[in-house]
GUFI-983929 format. One line per 5 residues: number of its first residue (from 1); for each residue x, y, z of N, C-alpha, C. Coordinates in steps of 0.001 Angstrom, whole numbers, plus 500000, padded with zeros to 6 digits. Layout:
<atoms>
NUM) X/Y/Z/X/Y/Z/X/Y/Z ~ ...
</atoms>
This chain:
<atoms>
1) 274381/898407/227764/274042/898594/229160/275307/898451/229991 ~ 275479/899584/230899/276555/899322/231574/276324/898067/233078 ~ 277304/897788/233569/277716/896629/234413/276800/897387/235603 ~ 276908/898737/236596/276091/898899/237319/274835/899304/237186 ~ 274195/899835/235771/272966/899653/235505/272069/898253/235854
6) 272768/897533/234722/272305/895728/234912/272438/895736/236257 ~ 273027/895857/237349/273177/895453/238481/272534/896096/239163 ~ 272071/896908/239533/270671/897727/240039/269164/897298/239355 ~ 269404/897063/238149/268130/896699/237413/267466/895017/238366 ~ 268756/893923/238174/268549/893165/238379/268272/892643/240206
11) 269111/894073/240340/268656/893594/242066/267376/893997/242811 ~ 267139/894990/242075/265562/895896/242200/264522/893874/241368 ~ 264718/893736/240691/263636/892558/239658/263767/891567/241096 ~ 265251/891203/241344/264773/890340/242555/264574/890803/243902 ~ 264015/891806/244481/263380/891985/245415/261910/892330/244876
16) 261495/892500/244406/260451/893044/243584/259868/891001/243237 ~ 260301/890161/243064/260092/888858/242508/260091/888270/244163 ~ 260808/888470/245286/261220/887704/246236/262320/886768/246119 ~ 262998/886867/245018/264864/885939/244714/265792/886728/245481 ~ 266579/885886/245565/267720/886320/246078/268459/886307/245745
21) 269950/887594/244810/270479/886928/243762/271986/886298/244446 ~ 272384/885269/243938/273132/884174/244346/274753/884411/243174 ~ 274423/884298/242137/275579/884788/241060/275706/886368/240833 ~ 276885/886697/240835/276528/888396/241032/277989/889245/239799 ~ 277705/887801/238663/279056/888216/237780/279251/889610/237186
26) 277819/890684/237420/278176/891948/237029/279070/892248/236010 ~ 280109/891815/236326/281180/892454/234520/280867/891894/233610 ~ 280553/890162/233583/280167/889618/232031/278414/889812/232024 ~ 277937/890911/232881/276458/891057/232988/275599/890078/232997 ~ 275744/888947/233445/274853/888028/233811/274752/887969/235845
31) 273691/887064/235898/273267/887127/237295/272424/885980/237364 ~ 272276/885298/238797/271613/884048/239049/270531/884959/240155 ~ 269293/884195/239943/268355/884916/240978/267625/883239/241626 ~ 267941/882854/242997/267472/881584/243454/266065/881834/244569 ~ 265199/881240/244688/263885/881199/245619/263699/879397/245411
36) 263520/878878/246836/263602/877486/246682/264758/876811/245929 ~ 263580/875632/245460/264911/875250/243990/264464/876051/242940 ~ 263791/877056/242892/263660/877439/241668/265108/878483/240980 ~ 265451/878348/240204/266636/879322/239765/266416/879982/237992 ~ 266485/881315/238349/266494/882344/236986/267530/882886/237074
41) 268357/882931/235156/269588/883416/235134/268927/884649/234544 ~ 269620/885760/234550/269065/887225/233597/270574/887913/233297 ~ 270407/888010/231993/271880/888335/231302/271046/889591/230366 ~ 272215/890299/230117/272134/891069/228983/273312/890683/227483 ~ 272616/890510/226385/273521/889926/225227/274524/891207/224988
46) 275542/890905/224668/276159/891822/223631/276106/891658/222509 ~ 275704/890335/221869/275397/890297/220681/274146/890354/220240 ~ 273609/890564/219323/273891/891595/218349/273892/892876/218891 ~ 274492/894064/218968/274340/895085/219194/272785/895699/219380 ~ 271822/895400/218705/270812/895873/218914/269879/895588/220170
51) 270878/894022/220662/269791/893097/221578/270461/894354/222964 ~ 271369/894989/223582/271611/895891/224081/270817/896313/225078 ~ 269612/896674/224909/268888/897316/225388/267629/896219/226180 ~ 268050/894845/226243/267152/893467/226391/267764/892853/227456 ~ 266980/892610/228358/267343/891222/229490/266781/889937/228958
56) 267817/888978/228672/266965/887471/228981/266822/887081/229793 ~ 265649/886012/230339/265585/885838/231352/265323/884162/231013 ~ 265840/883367/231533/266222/882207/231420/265742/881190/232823 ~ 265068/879812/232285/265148/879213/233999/266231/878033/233806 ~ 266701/877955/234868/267706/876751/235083/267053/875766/236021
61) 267136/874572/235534/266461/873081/235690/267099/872586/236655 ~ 266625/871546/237677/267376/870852/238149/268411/869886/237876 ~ 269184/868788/238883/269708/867625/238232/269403/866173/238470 ~ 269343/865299/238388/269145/863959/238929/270196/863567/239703 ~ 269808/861911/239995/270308/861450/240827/272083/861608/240009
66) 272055/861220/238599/273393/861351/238001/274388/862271/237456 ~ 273668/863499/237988/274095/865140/237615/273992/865669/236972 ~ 272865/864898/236019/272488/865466/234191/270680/866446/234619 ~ 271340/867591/233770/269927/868598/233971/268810/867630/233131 ~ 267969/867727/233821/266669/867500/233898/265518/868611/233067
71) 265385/868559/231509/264524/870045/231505/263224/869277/231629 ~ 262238/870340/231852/260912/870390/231750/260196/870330/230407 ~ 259829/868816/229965/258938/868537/228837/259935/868619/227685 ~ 258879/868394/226780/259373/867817/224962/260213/869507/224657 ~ 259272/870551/225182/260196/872201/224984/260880/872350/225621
76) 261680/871601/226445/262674/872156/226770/262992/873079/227853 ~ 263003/873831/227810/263696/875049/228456/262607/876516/227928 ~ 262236/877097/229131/261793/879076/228778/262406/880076/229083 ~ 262539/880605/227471/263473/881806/227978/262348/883096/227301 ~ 262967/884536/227767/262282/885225/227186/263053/886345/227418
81) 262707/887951/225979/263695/888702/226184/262330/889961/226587 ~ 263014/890636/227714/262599/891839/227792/263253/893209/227492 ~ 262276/894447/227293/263069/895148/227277/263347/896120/228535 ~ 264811/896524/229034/265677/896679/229838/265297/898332/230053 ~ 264755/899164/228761/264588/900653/228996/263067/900736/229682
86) 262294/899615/230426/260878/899746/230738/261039/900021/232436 ~ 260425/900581/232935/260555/900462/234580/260566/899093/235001 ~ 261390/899196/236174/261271/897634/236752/260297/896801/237272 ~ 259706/897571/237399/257663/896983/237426/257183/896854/236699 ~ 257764/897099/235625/256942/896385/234238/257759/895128/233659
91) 259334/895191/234154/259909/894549/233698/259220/893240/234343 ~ 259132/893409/235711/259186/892067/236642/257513/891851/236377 ~ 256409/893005/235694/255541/892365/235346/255148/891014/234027 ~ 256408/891737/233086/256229/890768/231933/256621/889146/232215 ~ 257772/889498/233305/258552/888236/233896/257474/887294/234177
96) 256767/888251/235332/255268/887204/235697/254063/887077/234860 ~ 254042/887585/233804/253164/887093/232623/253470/886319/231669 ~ 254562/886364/231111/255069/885511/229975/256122/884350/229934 ~ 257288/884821/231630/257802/883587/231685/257579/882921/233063 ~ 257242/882577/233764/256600/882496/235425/256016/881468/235506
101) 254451/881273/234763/253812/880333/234514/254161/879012/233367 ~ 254555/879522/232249/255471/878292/231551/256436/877514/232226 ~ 258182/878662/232874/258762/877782/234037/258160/877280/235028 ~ 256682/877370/235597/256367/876691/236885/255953/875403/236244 ~ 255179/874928/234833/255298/874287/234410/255998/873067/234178
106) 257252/873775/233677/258388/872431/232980/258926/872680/234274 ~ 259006/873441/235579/260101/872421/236217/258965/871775/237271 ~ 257565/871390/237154/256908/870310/237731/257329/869190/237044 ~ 256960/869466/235802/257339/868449/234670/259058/867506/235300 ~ 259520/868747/234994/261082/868239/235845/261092/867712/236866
111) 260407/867789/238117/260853/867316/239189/259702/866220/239072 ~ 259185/865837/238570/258358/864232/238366/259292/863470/237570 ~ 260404/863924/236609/261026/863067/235926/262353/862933/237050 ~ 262947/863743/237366/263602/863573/238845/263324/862244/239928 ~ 262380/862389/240039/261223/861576/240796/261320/859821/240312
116) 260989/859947/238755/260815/858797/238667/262553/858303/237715 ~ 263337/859107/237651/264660/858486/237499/265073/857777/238784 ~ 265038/858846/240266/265208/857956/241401/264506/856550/241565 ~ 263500/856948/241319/262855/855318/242064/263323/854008/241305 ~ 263458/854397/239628/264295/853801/238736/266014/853371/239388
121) 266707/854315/239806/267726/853792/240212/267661/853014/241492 ~ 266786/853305/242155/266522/852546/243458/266342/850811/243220 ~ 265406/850675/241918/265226/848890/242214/266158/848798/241376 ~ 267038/849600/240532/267745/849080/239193/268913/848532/240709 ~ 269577/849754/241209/270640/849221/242276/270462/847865/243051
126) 268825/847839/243951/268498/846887/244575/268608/845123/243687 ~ 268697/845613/242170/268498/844573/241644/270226/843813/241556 ~ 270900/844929/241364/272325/844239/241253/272832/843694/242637 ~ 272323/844497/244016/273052/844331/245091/272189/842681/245047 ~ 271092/842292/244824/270704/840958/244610/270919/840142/244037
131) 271593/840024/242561/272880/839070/241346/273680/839011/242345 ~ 274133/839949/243007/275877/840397/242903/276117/839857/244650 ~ 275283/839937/245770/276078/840166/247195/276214/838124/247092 ~ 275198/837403/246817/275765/835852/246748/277041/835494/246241 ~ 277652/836336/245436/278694/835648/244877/279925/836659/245324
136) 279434/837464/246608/280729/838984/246711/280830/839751/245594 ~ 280243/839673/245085/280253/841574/244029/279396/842495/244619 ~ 279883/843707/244804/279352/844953/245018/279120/845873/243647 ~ 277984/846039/243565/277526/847345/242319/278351/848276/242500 ~ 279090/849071/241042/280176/850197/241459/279190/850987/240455
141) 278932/852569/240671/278779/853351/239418/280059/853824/238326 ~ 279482/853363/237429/280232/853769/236094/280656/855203/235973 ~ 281832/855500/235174/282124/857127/234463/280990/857144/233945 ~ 279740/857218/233786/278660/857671/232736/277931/857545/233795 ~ 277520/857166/234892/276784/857087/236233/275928/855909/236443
146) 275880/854960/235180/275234/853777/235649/275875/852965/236312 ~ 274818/852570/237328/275210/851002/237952/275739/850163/237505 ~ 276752/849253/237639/277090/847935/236926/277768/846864/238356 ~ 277882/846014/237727/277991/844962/238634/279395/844251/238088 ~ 280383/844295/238355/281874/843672/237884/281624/842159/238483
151) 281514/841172/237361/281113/840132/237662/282399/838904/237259 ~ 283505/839189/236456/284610/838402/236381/285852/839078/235595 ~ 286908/839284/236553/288217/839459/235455/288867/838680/234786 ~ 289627/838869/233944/290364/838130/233080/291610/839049/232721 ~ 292638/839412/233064/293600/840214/232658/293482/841306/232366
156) 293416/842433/231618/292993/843801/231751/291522/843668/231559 ~ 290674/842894/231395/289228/843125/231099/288017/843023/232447 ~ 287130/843463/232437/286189/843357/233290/285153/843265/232357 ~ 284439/841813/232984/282656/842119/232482/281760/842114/233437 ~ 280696/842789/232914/279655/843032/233633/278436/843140/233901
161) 277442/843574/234819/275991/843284/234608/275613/844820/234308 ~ 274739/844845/233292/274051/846536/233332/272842/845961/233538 ~ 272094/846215/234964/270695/845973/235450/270053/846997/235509 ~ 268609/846657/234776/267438/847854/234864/266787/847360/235878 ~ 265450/848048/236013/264326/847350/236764/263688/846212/236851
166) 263921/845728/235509/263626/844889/234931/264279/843764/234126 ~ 265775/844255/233620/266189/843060/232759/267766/843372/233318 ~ 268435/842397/232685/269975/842594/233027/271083/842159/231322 ~ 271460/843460/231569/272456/843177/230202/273472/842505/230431 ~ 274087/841642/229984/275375/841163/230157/276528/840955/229028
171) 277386/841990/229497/278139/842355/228859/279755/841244/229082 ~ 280208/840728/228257/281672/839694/228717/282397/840292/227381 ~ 284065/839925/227923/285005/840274/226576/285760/839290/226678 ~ 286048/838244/225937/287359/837370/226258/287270/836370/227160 ~ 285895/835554/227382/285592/834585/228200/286765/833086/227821
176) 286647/832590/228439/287289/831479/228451/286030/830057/228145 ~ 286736/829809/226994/285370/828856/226474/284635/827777/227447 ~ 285568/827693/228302/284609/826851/229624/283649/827355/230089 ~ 284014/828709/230417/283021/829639/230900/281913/830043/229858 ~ 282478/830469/228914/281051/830895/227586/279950/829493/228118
181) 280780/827958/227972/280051/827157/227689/278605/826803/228875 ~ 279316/827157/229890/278607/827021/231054/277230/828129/231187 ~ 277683/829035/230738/276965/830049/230528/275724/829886/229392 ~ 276066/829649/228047/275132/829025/227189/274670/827831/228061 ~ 274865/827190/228578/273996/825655/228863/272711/826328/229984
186) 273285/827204/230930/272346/827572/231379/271328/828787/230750 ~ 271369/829292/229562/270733/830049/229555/269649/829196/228464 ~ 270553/828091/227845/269590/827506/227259/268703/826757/228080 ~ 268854/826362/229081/267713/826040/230447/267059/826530/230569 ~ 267485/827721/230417/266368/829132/231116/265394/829353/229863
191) 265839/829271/228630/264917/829434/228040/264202/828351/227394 ~ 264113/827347/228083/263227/825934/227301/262014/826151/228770 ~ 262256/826500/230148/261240/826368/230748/259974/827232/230485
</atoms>
């Protein structure tokens, strides 16, 4: 398929759908088509030669609060291939028969897990800014995007709190045995009451 075929095909599918297409890479024949948050990529393969004559049509997921896609359910992701030699009213009919209703699916699915990662980071944060503002520590997010709580240095080391909703990890490297000790005495307190 040539580059302005695909590109007429695909701009006819999104007016015909109500998208608007947003990526318009034409030479490597792919294309982004956005309505809301919803987003469909539609590429044509070059590989295998035979697939040629096929649009995939692909949905793209949202992200969370930590920038990691979010798919919809235990499957994952819906893709599906059509074929590209059918009129574009049939094309954009199969679109809305076979992949339409599955993606409306997983990205509900998605945006409830969205949903409840936020509220998750909400008391996980609230929980450190509560360890941490009595003694002047501020919660920093981590390179990996979790919360942590820098709770004592010691020369190149930092340890720290990893707080869930619910529990708090505590992580130390290289304590100073006064400190370990103080630390065991109270936790053995904590756990005889």
């Amino acid at each position: 398929m040539e580059k302005t075929e695909f590109e007429t095909i695909v701009k006819q599918i999104a007016a015909f759908l109500g998208y608007e297409v947003v990526i318009k890479d034409f030479a490597s024949i792919t294309a982004r088509l956005t309505k809301g948050g919803d987003i469909i990529d539609i590429s044509n393969p070059n590989y295998p030669p035979s697939d040629r004559s096929k649009l995939v049509v692909s949905g793209v997921y949202p992200r969370d609060c930590k920038n990691a896609y979010v798919m919809g359910g235990s499957d994952g992701t819906v893709t599906i291939k059509v074929s590209a030699t059918k009129p574009v009213a049939q094309i954009v009919r199969d679109i809305q028969k076979r992949f339409m209703p599955e993606y409306g699916r997983l990205m509900e699915v998605a945006l409830k897990r969205i949903e409840s990662v936020a509220e998750y980071e909400v008391k996980r944060k609230a929980n450190l800014e509560r360890l941490g503002r009595p003694f002047g520590f501020e919660p920093t997010r981590g390179k990996d995007g979790e919360w942590t709580l820098p709770i004592y240095r010691m020369s190149n080391y930092l340890h720290e709190f990893r707080v869930s909703k619910d529990t708090v990890d505590m992580k130390f490297w290289s304590l100073p045995v006064a400190v370990a000790e103080k630390i065991l005495i109270i936790l053995k307190e904590a756990g005889s009451k």
